[in-house]
C-alpha positions as CSV (number, residue, x, y, z in Angstrom):
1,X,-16.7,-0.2,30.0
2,X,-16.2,1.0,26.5
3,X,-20.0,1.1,24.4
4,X,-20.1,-0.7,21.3
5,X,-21.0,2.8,19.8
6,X,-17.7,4.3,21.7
7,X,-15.6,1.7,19.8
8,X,-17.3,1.9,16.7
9,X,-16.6,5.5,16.5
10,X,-13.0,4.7,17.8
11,X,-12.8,2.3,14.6
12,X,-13.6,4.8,12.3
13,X,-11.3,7.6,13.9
14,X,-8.4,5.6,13.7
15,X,-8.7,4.7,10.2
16,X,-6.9,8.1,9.7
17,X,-5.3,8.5,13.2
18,X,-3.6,4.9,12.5
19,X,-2.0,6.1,9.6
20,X,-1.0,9.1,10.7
21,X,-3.4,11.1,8.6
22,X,-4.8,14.1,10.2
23,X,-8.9,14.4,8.8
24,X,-8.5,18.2,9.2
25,X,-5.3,17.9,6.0
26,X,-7.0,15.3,4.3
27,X,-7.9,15.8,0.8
28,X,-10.9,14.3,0.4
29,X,-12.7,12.6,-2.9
30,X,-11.8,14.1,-6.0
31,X,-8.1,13.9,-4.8
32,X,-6.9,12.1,-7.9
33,X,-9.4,13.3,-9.9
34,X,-9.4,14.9,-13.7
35,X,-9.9,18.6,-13.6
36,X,-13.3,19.7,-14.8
37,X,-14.5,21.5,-17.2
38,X,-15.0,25.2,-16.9
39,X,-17.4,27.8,-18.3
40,X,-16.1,27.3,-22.2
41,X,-18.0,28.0,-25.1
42,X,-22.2,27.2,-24.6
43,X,-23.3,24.0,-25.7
44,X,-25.5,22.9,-28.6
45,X,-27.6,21.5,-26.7
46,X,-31.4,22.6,-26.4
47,X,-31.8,23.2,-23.0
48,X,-34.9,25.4,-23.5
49,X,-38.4,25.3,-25.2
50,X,-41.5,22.9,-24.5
51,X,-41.1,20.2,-21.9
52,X,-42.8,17.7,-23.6
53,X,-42.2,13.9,-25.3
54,X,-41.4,10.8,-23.6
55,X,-37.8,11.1,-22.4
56,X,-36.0,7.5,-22.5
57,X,-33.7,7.3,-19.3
58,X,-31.2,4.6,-20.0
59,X,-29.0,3.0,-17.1
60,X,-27.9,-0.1,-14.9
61,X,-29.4,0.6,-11.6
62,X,-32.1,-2.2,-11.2
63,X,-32.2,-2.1,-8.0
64,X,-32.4,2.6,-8.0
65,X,-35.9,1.3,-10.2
66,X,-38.6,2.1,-7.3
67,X,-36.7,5.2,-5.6
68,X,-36.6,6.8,-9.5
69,X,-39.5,6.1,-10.8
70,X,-41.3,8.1,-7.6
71,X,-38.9,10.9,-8.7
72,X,-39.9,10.5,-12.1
73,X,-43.6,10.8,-10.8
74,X,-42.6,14.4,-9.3
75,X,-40.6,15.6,-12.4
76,X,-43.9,14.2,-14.0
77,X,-46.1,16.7,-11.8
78,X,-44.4,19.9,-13.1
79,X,-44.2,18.9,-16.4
80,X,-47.3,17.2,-17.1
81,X,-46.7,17.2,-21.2
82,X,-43.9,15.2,-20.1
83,X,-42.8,11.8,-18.9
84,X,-39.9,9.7,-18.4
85,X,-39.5,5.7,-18.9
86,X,-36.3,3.9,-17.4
87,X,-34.8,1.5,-19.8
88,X,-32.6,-0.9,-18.1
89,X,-29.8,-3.0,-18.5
90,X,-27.9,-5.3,-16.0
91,X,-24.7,-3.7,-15.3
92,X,-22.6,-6.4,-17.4
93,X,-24.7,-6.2,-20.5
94,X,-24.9,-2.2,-19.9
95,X,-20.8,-2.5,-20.1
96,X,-20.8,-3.7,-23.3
97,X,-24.1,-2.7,-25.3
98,X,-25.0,0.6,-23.9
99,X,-23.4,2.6,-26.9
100,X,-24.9,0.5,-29.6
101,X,-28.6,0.7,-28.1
102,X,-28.1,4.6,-27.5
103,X,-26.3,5.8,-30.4
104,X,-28.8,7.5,-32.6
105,X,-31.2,7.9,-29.7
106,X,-33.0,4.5,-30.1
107,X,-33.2,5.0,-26.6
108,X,-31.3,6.9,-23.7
109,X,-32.5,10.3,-24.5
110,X,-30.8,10.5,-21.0
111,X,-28.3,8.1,-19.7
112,X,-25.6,7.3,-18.0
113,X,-22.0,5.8,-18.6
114,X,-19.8,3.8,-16.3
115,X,-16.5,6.1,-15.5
116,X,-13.5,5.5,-17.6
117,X,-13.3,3.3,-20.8
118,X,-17.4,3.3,-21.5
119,X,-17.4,7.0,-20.9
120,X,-14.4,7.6,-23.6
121,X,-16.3,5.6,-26.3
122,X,-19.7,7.2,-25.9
123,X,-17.8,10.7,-25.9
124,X,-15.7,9.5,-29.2
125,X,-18.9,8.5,-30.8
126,X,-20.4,11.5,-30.3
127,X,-23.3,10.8,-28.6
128,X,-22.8,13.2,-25.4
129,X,-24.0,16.4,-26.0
130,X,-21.9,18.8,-24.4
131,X,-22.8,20.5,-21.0
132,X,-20.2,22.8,-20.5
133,X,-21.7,26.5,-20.8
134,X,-25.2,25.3,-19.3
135,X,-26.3,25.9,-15.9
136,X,-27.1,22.0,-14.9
137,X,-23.2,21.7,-14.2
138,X,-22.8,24.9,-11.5
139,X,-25.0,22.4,-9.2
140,X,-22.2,19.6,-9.0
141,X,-19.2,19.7,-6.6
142,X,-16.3,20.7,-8.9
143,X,-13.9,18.3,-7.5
144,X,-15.5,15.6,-8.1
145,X,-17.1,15.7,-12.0
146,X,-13.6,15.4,-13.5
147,X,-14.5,12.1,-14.6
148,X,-17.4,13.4,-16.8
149,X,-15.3,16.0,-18.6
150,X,-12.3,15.6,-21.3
151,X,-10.2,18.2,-22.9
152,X,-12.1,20.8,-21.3
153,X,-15.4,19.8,-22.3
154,X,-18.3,18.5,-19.7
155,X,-19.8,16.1,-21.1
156,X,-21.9,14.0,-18.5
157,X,-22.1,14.1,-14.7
158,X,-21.1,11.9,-12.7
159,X,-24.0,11.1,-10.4
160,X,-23.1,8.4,-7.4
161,X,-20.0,9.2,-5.0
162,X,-18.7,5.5,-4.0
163,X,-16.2,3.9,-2.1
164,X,-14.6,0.6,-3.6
165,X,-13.0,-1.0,-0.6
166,X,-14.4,-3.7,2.1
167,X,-17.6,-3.1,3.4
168,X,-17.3,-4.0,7.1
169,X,-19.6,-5.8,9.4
170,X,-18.6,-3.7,12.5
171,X,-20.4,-5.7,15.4
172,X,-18.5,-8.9,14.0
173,X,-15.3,-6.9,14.2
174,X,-16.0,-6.1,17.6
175,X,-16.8,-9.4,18.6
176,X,-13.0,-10.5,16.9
177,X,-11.2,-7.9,19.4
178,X,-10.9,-4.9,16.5
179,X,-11.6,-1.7,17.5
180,X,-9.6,-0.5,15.5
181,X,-8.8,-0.1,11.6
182,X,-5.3,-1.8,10.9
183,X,-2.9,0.6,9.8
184,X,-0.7,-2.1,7.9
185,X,-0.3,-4.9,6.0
186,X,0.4,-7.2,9.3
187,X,-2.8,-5.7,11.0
188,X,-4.9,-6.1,8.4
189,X,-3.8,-10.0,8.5
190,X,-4.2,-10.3,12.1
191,X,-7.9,-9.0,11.8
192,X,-8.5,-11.6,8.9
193,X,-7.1,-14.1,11.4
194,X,-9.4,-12.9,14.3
195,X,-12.1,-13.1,12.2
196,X,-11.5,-16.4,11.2
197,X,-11.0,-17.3,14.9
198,X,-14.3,-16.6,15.3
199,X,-15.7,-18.7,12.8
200,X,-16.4,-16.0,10.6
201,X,-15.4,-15.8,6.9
202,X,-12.9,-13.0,7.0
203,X,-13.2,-11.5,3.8
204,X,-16.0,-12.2,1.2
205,X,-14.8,-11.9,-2.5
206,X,-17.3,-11.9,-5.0
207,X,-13.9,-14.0,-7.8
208,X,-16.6,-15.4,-10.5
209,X,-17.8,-11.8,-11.1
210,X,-15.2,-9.7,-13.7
211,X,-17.5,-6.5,-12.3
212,X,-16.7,-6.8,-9.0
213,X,-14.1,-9.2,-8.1
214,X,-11.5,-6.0,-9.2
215,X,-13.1,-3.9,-6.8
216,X,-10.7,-5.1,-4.4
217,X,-7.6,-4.4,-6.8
218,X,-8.3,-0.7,-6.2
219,X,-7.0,-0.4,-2.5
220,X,-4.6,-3.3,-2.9
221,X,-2.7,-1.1,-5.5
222,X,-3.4,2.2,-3.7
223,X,-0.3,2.3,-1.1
224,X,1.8,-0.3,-3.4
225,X,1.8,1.8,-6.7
226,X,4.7,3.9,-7.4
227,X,2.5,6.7,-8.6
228,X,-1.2,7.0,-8.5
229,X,-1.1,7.1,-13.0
230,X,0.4,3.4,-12.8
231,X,-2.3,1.0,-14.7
232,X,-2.4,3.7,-17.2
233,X,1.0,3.3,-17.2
234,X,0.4,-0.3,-17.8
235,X,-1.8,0.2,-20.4
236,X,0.7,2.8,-22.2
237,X,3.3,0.4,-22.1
238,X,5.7,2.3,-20.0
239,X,4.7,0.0,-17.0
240,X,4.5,-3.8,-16.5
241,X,2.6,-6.4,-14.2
242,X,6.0,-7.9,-14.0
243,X,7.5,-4.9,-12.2
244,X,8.3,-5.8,-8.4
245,X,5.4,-3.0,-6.7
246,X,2.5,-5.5,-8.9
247,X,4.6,-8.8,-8.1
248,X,4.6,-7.6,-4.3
249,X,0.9,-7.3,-4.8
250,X,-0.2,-10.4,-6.3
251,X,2.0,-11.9,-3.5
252,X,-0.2,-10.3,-0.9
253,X,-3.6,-12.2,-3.3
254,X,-1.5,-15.4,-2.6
255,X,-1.7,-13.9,1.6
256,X,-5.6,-14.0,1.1
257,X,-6.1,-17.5,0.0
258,X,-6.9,-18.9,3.3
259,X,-9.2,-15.8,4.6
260,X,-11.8,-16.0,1.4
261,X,-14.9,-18.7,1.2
262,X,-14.8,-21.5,-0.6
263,X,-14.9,-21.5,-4.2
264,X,-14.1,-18.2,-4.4
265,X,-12.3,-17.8,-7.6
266,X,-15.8,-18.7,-9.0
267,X,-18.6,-16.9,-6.1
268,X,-21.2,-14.5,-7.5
269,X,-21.4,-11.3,-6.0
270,X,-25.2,-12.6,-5.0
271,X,-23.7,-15.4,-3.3
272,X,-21.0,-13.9,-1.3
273,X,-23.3,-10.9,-0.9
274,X,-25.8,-13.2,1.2
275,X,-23.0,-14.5,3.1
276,X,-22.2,-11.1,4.2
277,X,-26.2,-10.0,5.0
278,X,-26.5,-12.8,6.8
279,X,-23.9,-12.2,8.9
280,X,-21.1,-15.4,8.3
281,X,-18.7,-12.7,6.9
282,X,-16.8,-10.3,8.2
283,X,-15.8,-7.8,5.1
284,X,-17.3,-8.0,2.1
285,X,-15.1,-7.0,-0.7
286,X,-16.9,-5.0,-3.2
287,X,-18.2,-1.4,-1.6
288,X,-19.9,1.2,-0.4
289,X,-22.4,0.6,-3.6
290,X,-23.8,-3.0,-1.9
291,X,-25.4,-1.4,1.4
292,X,-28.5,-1.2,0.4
293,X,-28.5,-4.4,-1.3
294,X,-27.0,-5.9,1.8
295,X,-29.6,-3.9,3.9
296,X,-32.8,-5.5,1.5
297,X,-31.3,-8.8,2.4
298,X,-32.5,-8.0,6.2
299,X,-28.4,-7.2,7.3
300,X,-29.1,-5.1,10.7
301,X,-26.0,-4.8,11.8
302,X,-23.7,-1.7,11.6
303,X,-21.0,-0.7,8.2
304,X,-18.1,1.2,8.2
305,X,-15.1,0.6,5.6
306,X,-12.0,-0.9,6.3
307,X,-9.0,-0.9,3.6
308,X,-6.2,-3.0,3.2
309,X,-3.6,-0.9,4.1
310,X,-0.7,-2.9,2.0
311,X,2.5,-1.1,3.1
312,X,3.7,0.0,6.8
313,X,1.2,3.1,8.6
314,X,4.0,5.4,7.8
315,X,4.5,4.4,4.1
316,X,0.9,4.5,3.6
317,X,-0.5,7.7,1.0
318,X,-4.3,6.7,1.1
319,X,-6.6,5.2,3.5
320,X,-8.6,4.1,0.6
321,X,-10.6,4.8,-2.6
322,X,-13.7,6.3,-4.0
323,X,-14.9,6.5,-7.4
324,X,-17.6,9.3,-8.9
325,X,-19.4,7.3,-11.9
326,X,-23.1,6.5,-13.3
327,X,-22.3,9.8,-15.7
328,X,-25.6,11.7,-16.7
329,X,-25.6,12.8,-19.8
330,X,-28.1,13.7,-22.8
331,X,-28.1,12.4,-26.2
332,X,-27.4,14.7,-28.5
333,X,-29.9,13.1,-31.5
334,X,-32.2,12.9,-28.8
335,X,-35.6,14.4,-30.3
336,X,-36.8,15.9,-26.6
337,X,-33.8,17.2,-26.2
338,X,-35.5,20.2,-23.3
339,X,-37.7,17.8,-21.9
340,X,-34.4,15.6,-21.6
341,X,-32.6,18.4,-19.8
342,X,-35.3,19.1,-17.5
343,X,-34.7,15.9,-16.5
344,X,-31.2,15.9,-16.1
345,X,-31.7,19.2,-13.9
346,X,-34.1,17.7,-12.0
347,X,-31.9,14.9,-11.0
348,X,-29.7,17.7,-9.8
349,X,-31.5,19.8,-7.7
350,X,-30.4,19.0,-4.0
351,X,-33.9,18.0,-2.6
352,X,-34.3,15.6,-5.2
353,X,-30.7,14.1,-5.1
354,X,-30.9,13.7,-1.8
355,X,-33.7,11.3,-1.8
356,X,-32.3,9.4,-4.8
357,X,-28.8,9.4,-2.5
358,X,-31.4,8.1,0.8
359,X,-33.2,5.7,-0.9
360,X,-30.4,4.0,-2.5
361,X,-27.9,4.4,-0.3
362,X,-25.6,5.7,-3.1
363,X,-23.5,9.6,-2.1
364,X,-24.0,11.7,-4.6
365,X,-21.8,14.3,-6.0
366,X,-24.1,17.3,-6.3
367,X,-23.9,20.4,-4.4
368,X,-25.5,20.4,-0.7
369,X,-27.3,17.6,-0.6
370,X,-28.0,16.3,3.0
371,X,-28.1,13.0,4.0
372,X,-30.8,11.2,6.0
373,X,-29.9,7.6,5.6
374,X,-28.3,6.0,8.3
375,X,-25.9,4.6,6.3
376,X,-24.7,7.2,4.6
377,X,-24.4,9.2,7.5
378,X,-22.4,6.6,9.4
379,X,-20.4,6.4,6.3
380,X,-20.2,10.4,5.9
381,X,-16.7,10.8,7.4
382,X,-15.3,8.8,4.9
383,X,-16.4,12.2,2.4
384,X,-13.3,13.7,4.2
385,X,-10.4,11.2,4.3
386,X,-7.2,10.8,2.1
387,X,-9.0,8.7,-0.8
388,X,-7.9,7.9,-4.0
389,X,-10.0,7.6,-7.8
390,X,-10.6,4.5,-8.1
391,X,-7.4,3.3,-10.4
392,X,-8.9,0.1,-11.7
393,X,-10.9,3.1,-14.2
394,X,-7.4,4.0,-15.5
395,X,-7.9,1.0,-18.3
396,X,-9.7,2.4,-20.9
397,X,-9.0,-1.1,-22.8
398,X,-11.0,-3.7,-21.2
399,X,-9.4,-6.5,-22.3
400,X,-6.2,-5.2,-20.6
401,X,-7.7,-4.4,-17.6
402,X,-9.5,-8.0,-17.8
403,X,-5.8,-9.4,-18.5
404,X,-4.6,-7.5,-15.1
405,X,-7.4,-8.5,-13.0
406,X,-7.6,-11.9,-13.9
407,X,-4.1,-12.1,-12.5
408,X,-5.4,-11.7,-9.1
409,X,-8.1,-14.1,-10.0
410,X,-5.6,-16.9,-10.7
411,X,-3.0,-15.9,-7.8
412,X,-6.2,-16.7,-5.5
413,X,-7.2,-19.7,-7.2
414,X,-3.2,-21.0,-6.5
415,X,-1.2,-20.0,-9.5
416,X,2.2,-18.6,-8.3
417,X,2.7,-14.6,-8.8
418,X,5.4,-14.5,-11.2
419,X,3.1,-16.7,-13.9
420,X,0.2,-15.1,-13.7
421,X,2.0,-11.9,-14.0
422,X,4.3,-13.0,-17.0
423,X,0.6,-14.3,-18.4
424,X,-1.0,-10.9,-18.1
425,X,1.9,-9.2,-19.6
426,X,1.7,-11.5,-23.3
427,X,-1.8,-11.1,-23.2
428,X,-0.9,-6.7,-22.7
429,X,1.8,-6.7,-25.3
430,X,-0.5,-8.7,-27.7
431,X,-3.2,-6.1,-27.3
432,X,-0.6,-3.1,-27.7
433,X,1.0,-4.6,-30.7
């Protein structure tokens, strides 16, 4: 008889032999991703002289506050004129106040940025000071720090390696028959229905949350896109949400209706995050980000990651998506700007980023780090697979990508494809014109 273990592994194996994707060819993250920076002209910024001053560490990560502030008691020990004090901001606010509270160096003499549009308008402003030309950058895998580098500048790091597709209770998808990861649209289906079978809700969606509830729009468009540039595509105008490949996906939204909870156009991504710890779901739709929030909720069962593979198994380009993000930088009117850096290079010494990456359950993109979390290990052949950057990051407007996303809100809640794609696409031209 076939161990739960044996078929566990078997579900994870055939996440690439379903689709006909050999591990050995694969890609891997950083497949779609931006080329980095390389070693230009040095930077301005100070990145030697007295470690000393209060450094003001500016982020999102509530729940990272415990696992950095014993780091922050290390860094601390070797620099005792030193110290370090986490200013934080929940993730929504952070979207949309972070440049305001760190321009000028108020505070976030080191922060981060969310990858994409928040990035863009914190390098615009100025506030980055470069990196390329200083040794902190040589400890990050090149392939994936494209995202903290434009026009052949580095200005941040990208810290956290995630993977924004369904996080999957694997004992519940034992128990429905699944041993395996669909390879196709149809399987994928059958598994919800399986799932559902066994009283389970197939697929928790987190629809009340703009933050989250897109997660999900990133493998749905993966396979269905005609090229992996398409929402900036949208967003350039050479592209609409009208076109047949975006129809074709909102019609496969309208296919999820009866597989989400209830309410789900309006569930918190607390809420359906419960439902998934306490094991009434079956996938939770958000990623590889929520483990250890699902695991502090008292979830013992097993993860692995199971995408919506939208086309046939031999149409399929990616077996799903990862996204490199909470960029590192330092502010360039910082007034500790070395005590700032030894910070940052702290953060990027392997020893220490692997016990960030362990006690938060977050991969992280710097150079030979090794993982002792469970998790990450279990999730650790995902590091290797055909993957896509996250294309939901392509909108540098918001209020496009909002526009877009809310389309697969509305589908869900019951609104027919074709209008809430010809509503998206008014609120897009109004926005370009």
């Amino acid at each position: 008889m076939t161990s739960s273990l044996d078929r566990r592994s078997a579900l994870r194996l055939f996440g690439a032999a379903g689709l006909g994707l050999g591990l050995a060819a694969c890609a891997g993250p950083g497949g779609g991703s931006a080329s980095t920076a390389g070693s230009a002209s040095p930077s301005g910024l100070a990145t030697s002289g007295a470690v000393r001053g209060t450094v003001s560490f500016a982020h999102w990560r509530a729940e990272d506050k415990a696992v950095l502030a014993d780091l922050i008691k290390a860094f601390v020990k070797e620099h005792p004129g030193a110290g370090v004090e986490q200013d934080i901001a929940p993730s929504a606010d952070y979207q949309s106040t972070a440049l305001r509270r760190i321009r000028g160096s108020r505070t976030g003499d080191v922060f981060t940025a969310f990858r994409g549009a928040q990035f863009e308008q914190i390098v615009k402003a100025g506030v980055y000071a470069p990196l390329t030309g200083t040794g902190v950058v040589d400890r990050y895998q090149r392939n994936l720090i494209g995202p903290g580098a434009q026009d052949g500048t580095q200005y941040g790091l990208p810290y956290q390696l995630v993977f924004n597709m369904p996080l999957a209770n694997t004992d519940a998808l034992d128990k429905a028959g699944h041993t395996r990861a669909p390879g196709d649209w149809d399987g994928f289906l059958q598994l919800l229905d399986d799932l559902k079978a066994k009283g389970y809700t197939p697929l928790a969606w987190p629809g009340g949350d703009a933050a989250n509830s897109g997660q999900l729009l990133n493998v749905m468009v993966m396979n269905n896109a005609p090229g992996d540039d398409a929402f900036s595509r949208i967003e350039s105008g050479d592209a609409k949400v009208t076109d047949d490949w975006f129809l074709t996906t909102l019609e496969q939204y309208a296919a999820l209706r009866p597989y989400v909870q209830e309410r789900a156009t309006g569930s918190s991504t607390d809420a359906v995050t419960r439902l998934f710890a306490e094991g009434r779901a079956g996938l939770l739709a958000t990623g590889s980000f929520q483990m250890a929030g699902v695991r502090a909720l008292g979830a013992k069962f097993p993860f692995d990651l199971v995408a919506p593979i939208t086309t046939t198994a031999a149409a399929a380009r990616y077996e799903g998506v990862f996204n490199t993000t909470f960029v590192l930088g330092v502010n360039s009117a910082s007034k500790v700007q070395p005590a700032a850096y030894a910070f940052l290079e702290f953060l990027s010494d392997p020893e220490n980023a692997g016990a960030y990456a362990d006690g938060t359950g977050q991969h992280v993109t710097v150079e030979g780090v090794e993982y002792a979390n469970a998790d990450l290990k279990a999730l650790a052949p995902w590091l290797t697979r055909r993957t896509l950057l996250a294309p939901r990051f392509q909108f540098l407007d918001l209020d496009i990508r909002t526009a877009v996303e809310n389309a697969t809100v509305a589908v869900v809640g019951g609104k027919k494809p074709e209008q809430a794609a010809e509503e998206a696409q008014r609120v897009i031209d109004q926005k370009r014109s």
